[in-house]
C-alpha positions, 0 to 999 in steps of 0.5 A: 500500500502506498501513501498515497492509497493509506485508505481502505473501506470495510464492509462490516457484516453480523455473521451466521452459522451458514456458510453461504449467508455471507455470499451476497456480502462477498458479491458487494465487495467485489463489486465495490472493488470495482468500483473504487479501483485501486481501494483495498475493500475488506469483509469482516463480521461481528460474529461466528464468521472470520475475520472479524473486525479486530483481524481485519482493522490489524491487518490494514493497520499493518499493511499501513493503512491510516483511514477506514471507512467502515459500512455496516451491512446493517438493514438498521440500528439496533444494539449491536450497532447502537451499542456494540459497534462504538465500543468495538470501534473505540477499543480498535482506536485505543489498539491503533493509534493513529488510525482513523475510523470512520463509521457510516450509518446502517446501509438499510437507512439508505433511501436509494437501497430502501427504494431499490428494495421497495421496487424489487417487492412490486416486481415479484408481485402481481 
């Protein structure tokens, strides 16, 4: 990672026991590499998934990254978001110091993504 690429995006899923419940968030990340050609784009998980977001922040750290946008998979905020996340983020600051995260809102309180949805139900319906 050069100095000038010092930022990297993590996709922050909650995990399940499944191993193909975490495909679609895997298709994200690749498509968001795409998208953002040249951005490392990670996929970490609050839990029974690896790696978790502890693994994931330490090895961009280590790679040298020094800005993390962080994007939970998240349809909206409930605890652990509300309360697990901030702690989890000031723990890997404490852990990191230098490191800046930086964490975006639930992706379900995206209009375009609820509108997206929205449109996709009138299309399976008669």
């Amino acid at each position: 990672m050069t100095a000038s690429n010092s930022s990297a995006i993590v996709l922050f899923a909650h995990g399940a026991r499944d191993p193909q419940w975490a495909e679609p968030f895997q298709r994200i990340r690749e498509q968001v590499k795409v998208l953002r050609h040249g951005v490392p784009v990670e996929l970490a998980f609050l839990e029974l998934m690896e790696p978790g977001l502890a693994e994931c922040v330490a090895n961009l750290a280590a790679r040298g990254t020094r800005h993390i946008t962080l994007v939970p998979l998240f349809m909206a905020q409930g605890g652990h978001l509300k309360k697990d996340l901030p702690r989890i983020v000031q723990a890997l600051q404490a852990d990191h110091p230098g490191l800046s995260i930086v964490v975006t809102p639930a992706i379900g309180e995206s209009a375009m993504l609820l509108a997206a949805i929205a449109a996709w139900v009138v299309q399976q319906t008669p």
